[in-house]
Residue, then its C-alpha position, 0 to 999 in steps of 0.5 A: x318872556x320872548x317878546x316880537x323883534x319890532x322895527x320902524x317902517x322904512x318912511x319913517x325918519x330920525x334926524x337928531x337935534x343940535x344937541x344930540x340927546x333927542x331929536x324929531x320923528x318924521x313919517x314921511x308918508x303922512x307927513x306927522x313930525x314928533x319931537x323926541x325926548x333923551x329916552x324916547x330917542x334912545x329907543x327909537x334908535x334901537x327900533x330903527x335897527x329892530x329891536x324887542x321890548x325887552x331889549x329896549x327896556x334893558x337899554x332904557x335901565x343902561x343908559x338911564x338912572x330908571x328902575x326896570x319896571x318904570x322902564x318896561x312900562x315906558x317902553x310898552x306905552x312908546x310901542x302902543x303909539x308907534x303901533x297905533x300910527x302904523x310906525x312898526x313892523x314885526x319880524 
């Protein structure tokens, strides 16, 4: 399944935490701060450059001890909330 490449919208900013494993997600346009976990992080990243879903989640089982299906799953509910915050454009 061929799924829309997603990137994060340009006011959307990733700064990494101290210990370089996740990080805090800034909408510089409402001003909403989100803390990140390892995988959330992970995938932001990858959106930050533009990605799909299924990328994303091959990233996710790459990096991570995760089978595929947990791994999509994950990834669809991250890009349902970006999307309901208006954080991602489609190319």
């Amino acid at each position: 399944m061929k799924s829309a490449k997603l990137k994060l919208r340009p006011h959307v900013r990733l700064e990494t935490d101290a210990e370089g494993k996740g990080g805090m997600m800034l909408d510089t346009q409402s001003g909403t701060i989100c803390a990140c976990n390892e995988s959330a992080w992970a995938s932001l990243k990858a959106l930050k450059r533009g990605a799909d879903a299924d990328a994303l989640a091959k990233g996710l089982t790459t990096i991570f001890e995760v089978d595929p299906d947990t791994a999509r799953k994950d990834v669809l509910a991250l890009v349902g909330e970006l999307q309901l915050m208006d954080l991602l454009e489609q190319k």
